[in-house]
LUMNU-516681 format. One record per atom (N, C-alpha, C): atom name; x, y, z; residue in three letters. Coordinates in steps of 0.2 Angstrom, whole numbers. Atoms other than C-alpha are relative to their C-alpha. Layout:
N
R at    px    py    pz  aa
R CA     X     Y     Z ala
...
// end
This chain:
199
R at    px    py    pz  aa
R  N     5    -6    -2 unk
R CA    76  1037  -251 unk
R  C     4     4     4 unk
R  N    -6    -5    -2 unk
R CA    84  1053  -246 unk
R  C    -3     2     8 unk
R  N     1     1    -5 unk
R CA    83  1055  -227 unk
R  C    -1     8     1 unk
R  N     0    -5     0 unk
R CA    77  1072  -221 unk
R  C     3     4     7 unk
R  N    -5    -4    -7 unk
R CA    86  1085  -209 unk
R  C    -6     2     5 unk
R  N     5    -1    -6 unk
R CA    76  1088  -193 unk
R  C     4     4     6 unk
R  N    -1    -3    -5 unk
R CA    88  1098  -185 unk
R  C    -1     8     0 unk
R  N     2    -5    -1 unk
R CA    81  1116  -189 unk
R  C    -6    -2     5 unk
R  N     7     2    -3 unk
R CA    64  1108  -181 unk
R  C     1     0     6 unk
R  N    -1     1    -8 unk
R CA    73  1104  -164 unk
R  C     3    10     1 unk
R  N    -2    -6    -2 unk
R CA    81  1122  -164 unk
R  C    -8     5     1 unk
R  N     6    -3     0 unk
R CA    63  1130  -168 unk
R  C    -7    -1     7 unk
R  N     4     3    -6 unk
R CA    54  1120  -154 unk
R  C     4     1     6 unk
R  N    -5    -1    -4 unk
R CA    67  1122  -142 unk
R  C    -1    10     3 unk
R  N     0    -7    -3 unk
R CA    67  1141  -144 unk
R  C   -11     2     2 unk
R  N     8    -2    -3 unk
R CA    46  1142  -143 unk
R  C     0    -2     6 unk
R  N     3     3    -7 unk
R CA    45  1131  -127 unk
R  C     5     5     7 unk
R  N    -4    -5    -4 unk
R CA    59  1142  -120 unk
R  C    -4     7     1 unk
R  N     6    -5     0 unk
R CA    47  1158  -124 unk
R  C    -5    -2     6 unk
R  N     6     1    -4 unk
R CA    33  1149  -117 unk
R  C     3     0     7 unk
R  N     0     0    -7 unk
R CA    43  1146  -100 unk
R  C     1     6     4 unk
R  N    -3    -7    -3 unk
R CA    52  1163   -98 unk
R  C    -9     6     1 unk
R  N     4    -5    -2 unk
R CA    34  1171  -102 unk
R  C    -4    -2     5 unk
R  N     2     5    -5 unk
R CA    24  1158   -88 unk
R  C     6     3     7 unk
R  N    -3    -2    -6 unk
R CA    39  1163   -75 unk
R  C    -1     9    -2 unk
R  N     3    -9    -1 unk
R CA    36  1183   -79 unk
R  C    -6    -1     2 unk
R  N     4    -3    -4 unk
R CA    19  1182   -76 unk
R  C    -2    -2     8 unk
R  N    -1     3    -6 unk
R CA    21  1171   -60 unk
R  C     4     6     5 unk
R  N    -4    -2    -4 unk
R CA    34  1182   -55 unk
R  C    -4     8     2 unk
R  N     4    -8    -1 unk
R CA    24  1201   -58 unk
R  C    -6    -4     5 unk
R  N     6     1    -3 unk
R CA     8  1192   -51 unk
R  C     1    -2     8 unk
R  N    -2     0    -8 unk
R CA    17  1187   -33 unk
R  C     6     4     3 unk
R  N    -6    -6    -4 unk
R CA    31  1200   -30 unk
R  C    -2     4     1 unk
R  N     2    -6    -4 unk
R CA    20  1213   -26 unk
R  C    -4    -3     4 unk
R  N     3     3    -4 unk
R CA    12  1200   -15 unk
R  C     3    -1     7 unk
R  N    -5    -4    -2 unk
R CA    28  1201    -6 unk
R  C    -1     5     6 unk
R  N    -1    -7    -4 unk
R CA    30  1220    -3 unk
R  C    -9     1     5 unk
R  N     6     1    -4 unk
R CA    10  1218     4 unk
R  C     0    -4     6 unk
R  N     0     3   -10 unk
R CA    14  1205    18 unk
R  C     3     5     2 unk
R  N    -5    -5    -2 unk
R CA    29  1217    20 unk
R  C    -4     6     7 unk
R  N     1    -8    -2 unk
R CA    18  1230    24 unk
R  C    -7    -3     5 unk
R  N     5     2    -5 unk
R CA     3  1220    32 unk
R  C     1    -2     7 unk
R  N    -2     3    -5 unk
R CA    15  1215    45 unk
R  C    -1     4     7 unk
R  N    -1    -7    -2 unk
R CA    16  1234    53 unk
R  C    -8     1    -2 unk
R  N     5    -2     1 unk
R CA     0  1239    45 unk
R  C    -8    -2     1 unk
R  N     8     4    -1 unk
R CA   -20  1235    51 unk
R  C     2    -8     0 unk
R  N     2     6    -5 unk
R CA   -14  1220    61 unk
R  C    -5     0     3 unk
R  N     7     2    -4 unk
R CA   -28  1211    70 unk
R  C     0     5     8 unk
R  N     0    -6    -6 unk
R CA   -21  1219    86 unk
R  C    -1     7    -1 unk
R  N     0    -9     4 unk
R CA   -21  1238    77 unk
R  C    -4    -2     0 unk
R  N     9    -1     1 unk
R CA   -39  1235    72 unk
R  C    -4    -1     4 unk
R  N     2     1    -8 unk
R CA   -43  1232    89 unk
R  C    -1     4     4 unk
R  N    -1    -7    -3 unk
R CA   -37  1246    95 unk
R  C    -4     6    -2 unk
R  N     4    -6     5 unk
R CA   -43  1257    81 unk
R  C    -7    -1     3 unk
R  N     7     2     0 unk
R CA   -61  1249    83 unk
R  C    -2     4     8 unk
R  N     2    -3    -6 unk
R CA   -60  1255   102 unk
R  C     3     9     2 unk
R  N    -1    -5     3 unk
R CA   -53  1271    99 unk
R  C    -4     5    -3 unk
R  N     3    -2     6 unk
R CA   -66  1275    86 unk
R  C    -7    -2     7 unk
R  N     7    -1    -6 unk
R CA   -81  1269   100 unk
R  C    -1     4     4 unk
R  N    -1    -5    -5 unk
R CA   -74  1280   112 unk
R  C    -2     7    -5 unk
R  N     4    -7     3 unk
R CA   -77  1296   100 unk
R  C    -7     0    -2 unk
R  N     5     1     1 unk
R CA   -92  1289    95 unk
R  C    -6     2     5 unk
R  N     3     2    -7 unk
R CA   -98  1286   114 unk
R  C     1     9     2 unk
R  N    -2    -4    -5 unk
R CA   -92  1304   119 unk
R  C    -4     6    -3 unk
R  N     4    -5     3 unk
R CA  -100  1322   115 unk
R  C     8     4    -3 unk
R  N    -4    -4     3 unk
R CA   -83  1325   106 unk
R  C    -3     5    -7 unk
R  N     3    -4     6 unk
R CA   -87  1339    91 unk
R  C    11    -2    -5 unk
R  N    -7     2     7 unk
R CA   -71  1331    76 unk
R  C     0     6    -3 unk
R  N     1    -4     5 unk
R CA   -77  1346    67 unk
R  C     3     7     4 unk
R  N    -2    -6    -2 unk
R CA   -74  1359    81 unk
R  C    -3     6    -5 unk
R  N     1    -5     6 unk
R CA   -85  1373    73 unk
R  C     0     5     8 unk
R  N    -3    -5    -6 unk
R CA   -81  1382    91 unk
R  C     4     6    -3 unk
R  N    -4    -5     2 unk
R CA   -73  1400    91 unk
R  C     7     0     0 unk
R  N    -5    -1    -2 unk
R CA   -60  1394    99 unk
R  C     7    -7    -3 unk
R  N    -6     3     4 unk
R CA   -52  1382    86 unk
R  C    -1     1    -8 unk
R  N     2     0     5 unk
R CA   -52  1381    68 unk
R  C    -1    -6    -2 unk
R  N     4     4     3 unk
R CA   -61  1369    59 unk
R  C     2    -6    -5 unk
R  N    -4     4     5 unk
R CA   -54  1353    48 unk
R  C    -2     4    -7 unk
R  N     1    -1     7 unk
R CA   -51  1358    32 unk
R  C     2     7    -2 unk
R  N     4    -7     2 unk
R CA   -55  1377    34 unk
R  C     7     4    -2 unk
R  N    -7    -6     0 unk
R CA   -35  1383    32 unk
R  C     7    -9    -2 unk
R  N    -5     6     2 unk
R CA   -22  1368    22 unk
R  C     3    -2     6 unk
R  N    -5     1    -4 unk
R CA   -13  1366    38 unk
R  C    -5    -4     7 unk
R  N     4     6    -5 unk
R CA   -27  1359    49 unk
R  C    -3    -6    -2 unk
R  N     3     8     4 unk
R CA   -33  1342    44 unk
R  C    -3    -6     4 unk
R  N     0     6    -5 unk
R CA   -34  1332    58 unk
R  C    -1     2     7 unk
R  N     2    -3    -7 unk
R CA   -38  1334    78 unk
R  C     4    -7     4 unk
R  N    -3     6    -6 unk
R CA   -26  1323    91 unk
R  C    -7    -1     3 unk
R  N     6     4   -10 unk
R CA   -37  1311   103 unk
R  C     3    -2     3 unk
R  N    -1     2    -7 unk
R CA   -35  1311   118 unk
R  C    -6    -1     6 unk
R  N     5     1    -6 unk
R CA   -44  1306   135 unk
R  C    -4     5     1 unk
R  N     3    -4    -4 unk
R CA   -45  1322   142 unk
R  C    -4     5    -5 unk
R  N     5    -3     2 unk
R CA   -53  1329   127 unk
R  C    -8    -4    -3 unk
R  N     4     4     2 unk
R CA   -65  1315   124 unk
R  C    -6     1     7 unk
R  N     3     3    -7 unk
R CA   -71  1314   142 unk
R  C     2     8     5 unk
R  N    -2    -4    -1 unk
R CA   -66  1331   147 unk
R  C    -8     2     8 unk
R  N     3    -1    -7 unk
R CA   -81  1333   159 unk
R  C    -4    -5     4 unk
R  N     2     7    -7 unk
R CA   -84  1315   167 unk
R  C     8    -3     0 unk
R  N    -7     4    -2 unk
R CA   -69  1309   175 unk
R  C     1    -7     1 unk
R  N    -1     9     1 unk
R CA   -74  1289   177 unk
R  C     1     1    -8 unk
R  N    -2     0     4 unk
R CA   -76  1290   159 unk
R  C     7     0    -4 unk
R  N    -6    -1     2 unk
R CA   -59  1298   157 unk
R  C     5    -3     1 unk
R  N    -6     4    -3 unk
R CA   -49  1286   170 unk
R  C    -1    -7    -6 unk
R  N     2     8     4 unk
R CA   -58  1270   158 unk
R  C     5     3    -8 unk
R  N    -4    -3     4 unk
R CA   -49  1280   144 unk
R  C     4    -1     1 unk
R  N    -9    -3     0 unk
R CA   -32  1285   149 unk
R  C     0   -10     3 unk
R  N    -3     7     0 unk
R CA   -32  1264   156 unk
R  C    -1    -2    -6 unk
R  N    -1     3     9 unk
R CA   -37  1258   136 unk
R  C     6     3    -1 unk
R  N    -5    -3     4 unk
R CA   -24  1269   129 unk
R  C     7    -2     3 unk
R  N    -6     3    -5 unk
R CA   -11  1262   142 unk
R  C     0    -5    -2 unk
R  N     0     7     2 unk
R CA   -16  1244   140 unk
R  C     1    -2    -7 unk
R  N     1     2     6 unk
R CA   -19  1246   122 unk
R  C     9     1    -4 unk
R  N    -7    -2     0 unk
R CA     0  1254   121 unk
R  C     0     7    -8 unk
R  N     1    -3     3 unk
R CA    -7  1268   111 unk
R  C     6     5    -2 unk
R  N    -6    -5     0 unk
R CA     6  1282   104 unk
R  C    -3     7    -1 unk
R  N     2    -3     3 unk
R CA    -4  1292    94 unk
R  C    -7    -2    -3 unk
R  N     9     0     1 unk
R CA   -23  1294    90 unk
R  C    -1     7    -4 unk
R  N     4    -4     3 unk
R CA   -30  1306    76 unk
R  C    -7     0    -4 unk
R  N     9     0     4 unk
R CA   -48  1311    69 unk
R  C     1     5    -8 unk
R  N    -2    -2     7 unk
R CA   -47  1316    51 unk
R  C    -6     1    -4 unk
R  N     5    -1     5 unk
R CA   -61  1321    37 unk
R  C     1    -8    -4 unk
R  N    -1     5     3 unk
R CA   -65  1303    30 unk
R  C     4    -1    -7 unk
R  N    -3    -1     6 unk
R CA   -58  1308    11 unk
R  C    10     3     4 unk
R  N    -9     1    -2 unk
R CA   -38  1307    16 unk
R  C     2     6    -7 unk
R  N    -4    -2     3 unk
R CA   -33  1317     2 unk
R  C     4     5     3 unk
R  N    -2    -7    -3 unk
R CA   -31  1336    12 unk
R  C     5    -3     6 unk
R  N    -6     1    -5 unk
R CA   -22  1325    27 unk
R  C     6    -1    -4 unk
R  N    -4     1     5 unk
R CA   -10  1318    14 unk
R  C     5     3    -4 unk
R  N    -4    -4     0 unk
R CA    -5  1333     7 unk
R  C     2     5     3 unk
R  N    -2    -6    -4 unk
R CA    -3  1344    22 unk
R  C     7    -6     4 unk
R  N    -6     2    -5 unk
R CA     8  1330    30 unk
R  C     7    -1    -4 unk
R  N    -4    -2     6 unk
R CA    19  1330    16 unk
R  C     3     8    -1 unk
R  N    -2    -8     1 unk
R CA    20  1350    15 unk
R  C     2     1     6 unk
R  N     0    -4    -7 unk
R CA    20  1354    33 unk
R  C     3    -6     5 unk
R  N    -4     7    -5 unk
R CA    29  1335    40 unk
R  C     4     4     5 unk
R  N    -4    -4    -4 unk
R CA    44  1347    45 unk
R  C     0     5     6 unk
R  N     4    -5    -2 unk
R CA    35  1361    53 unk
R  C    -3     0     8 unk
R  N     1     1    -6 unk
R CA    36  1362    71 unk
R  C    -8     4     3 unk
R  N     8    -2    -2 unk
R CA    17  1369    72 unk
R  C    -6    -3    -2 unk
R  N     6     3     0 unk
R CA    -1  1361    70 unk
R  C     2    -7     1 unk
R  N    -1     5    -2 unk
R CA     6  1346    78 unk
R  C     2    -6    -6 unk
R  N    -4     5     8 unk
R CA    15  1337    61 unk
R  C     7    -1     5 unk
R  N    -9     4    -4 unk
R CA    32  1336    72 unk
R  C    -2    -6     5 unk
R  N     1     6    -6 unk
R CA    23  1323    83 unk
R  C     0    -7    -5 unk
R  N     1     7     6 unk
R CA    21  1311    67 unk
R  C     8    -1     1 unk
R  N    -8     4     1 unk
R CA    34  1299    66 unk
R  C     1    -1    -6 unk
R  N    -2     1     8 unk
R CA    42  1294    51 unk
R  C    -3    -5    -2 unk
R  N     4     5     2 unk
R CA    32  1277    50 unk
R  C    -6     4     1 unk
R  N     7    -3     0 unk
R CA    16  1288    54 unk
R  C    -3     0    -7 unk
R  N     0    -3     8 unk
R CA    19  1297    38 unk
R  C     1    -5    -6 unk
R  N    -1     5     6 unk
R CA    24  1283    28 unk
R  C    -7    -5     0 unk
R  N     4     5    -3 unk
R CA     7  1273    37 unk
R  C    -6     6    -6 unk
R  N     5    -4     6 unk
R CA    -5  1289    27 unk
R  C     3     0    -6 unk
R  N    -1    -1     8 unk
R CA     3  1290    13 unk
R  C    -1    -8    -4 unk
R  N     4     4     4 unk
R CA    -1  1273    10 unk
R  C    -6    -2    -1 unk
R  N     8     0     2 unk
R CA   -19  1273    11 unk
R  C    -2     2    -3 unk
R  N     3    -2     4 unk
R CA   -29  1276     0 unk
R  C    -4     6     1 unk
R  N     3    -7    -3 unk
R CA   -38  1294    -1 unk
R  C    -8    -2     1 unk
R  N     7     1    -3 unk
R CA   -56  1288     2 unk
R  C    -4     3    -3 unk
R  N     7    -5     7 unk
R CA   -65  1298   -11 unk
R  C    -6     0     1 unk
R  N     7     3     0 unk
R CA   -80  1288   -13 unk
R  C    -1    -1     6 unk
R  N     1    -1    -5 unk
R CA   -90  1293     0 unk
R  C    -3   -10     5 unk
R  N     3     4    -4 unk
R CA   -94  1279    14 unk
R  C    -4    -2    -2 unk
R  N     6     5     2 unk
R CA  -107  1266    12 unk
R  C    -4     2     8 unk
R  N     6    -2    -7 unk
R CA  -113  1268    33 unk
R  C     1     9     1 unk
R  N     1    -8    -2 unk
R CA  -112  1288    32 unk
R  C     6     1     5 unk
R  N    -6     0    -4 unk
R CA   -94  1290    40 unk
R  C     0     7    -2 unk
R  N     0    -6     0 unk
R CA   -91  1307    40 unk
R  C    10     2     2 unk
R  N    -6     0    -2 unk
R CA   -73  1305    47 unk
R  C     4    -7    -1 unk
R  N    -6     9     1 unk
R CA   -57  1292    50 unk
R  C     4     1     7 unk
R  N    -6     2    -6 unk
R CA   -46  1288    66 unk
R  C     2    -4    -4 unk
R  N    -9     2     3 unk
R CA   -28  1285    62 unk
R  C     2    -4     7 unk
R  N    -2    -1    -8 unk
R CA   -20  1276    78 unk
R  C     7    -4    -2 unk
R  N    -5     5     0 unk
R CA    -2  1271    80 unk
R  C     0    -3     6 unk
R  N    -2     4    -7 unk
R CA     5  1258    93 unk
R  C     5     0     0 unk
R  N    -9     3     0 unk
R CA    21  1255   100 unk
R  C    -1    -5     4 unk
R  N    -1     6    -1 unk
R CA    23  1237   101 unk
R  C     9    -1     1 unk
R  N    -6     5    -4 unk
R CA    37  1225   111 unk
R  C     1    -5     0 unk
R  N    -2    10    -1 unk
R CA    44  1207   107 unk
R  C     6    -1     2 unk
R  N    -8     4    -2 unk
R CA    58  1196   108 unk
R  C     3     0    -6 unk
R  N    -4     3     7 unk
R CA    71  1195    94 unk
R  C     1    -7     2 unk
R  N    -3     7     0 unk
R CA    79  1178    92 unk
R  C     3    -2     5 unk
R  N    -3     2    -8 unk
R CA    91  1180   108 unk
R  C    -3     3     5 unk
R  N     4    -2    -8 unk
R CA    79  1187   120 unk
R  C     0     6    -1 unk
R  N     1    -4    -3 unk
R CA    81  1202   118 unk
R  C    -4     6    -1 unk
R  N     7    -4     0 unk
R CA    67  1216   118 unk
R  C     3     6    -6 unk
R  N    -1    -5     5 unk
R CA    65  1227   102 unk
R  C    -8     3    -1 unk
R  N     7    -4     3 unk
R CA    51  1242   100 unk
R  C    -1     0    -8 unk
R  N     1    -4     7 unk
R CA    41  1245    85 unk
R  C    -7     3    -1 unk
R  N     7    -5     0 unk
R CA    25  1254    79 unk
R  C    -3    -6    -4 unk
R  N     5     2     3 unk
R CA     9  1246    71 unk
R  C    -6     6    -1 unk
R  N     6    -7     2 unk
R CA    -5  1257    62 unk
R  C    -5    -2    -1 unk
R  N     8     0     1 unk
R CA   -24  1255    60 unk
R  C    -3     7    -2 unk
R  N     3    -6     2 unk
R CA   -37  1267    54 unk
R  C    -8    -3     0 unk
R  N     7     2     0 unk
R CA   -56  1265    55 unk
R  C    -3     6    -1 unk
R  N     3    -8     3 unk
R CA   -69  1276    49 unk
R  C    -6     1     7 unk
R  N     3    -2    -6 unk
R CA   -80  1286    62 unk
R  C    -6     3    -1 unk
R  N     6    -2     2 unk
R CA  -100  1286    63 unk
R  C     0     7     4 unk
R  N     2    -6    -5 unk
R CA  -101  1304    70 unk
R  C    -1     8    -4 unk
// end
């Protein structure tokens, strides 16, 4: 009896199981290394600490008789000219005519190790691309964004879909935080949050 050849069969197997491993480690590899660049960013971005801040930041507007919208003569209006988009917060303009209020301010924003605080139209698109256009622009306070600021909105998403609790706006906030590296020694960095704002 004539014995049959079984070596094409072991080459045929051999190449399918390799297919099946190569394509099992692609999709293992696409489905966790953009999971990666996400801690990457979550590390800096809407930490628990950030969202702490932001959350008290964002009650402090809420709590004060700030106008975000400013329809006053004596500013212009978010939205109303590409280059306004946003409004700095500060103490003095939150709290502007009670001074306890103010001093309970200017201590969060110290403790909290705040850098920067903005109030923005909830839809991020118009902040987005005026920071981008006008980043340079030593006018309408774009020269104060840092360069992680900039890289912090351009990653969020534009907010289109309007709010589910009626938000009408967004607070942005950066920190500047302080650790130990490996030998002790002390290194700055920024952290960013954003929450949205019932007002």
């Amino acid at each position: 009896m004539k014995k049959m050849n079984n070596k094409g069969f072991v080459l045929v197997e051999t190449l399918i199981v390799t297919v099946f491993v190569v394509a099992i480690f692609t999709i293992v590899y696409t489905n966790f290394y953009p999971l990666i660049g996400e801690y990457d960013r979550r590390e800096n971005y809407d930490d628990v600490d950030s969202v702490y801040g932001a959350y008290w930041v964002k009650k402090m507007i809420q709590e004060s008789d700030y106008d975000i919208s400013c329809p006053a003569a004596h500013c212009t209006p978010i939205n109303a000219v590409p280059s306004v988009t946003f409004r700095t917060i500060n103490c003095d303009a939150l709290f502007s005519d009670n001074e306890n209020k103010r001093g309970v301010c200017n201590h969060l924003f110290s403790e909290l190790k705040i850098k920067m605080a903005i109030a923005t139209t909830y839809d991020l698109t118009s902040l987005k691309a005026a920071t981008n256009k006008f980043g340079d622009i030593n006018s309408y306070g774009f020269q104060n964004f840092s360069q992680g600021f900039k890289d912090y909105i351009s990653y969020l998403p534009n907010y289109k879909t309007s709010s589910l609790n009626g938000a009408n706006y967004r607070v942005i906030v950066e920190f500047e935080r302080e650790a130990l590296d490996g030998v002790g020694d002390s290194i700055k960095y920024n952290t960013y949050a954003n929450m949205e704002v019932l007002k």
